[in-house]
C-alpha positions in Angstrom: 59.2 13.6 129.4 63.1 12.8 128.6 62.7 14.6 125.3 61.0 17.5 126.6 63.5 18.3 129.2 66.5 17.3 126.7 65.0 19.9 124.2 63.8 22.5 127.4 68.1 22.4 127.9 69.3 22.8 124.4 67.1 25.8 124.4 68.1 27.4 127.2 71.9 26.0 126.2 71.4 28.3 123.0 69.8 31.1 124.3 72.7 31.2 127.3 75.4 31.1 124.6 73.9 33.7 122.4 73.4 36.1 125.0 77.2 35.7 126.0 78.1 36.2 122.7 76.5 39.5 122.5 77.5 40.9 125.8 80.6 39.6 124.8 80.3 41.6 121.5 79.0 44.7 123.7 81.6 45.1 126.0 84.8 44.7 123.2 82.9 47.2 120.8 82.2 49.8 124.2 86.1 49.2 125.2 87.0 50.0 121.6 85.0 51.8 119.3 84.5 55.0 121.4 87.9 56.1 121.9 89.3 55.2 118.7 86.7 55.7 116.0 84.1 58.1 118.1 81.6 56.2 117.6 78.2 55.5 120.3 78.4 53.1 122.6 76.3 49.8 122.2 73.6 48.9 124.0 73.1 44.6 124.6 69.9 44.3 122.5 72.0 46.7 119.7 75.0 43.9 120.3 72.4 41.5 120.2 70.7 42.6 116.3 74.6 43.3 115.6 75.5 39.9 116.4 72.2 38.5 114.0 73.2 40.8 111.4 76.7 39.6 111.1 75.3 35.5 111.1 73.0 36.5 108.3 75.4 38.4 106.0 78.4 35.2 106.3 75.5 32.7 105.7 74.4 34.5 102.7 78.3 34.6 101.5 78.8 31.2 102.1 75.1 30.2 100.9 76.4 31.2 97.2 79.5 28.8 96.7 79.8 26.2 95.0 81.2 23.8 96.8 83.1 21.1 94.7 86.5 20.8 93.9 
């Protein structure tokens, strides 16, 4: 039952800091972008997929180094 709830909080520990990154991301790109490039403002679950996108382009960057000296 320890592990469960343990688990149950990392969860909602990742979900909680994933959403603040995206409204996060939302609300500097909607301060921003607009004015400066005229560009639409973002929706969360757009700053959400924007946020995904972003993780899954540097892991593939970093995925394809060779890391020795």
């Amino acid at each position: 039952m320890r592990n469960c709830l343990f688990i149950l909080i990392i969860i909602l520990l990742v979900v909680g800091v994933s959403a603040f990154g995206a409204w996060l991301v939302m609300l500097l790109w909607n301060f921003v972008m607009p004015d400066i490039f005229n560009l639409p403002e973002l929706t969360f679950w757009k700053a959400f997929g924007l946020c995904v996108l972003i993780e899954l382009f540097f892991k593939l960057i970093n995925s394809g180094k060779n890391n020795e000296l």
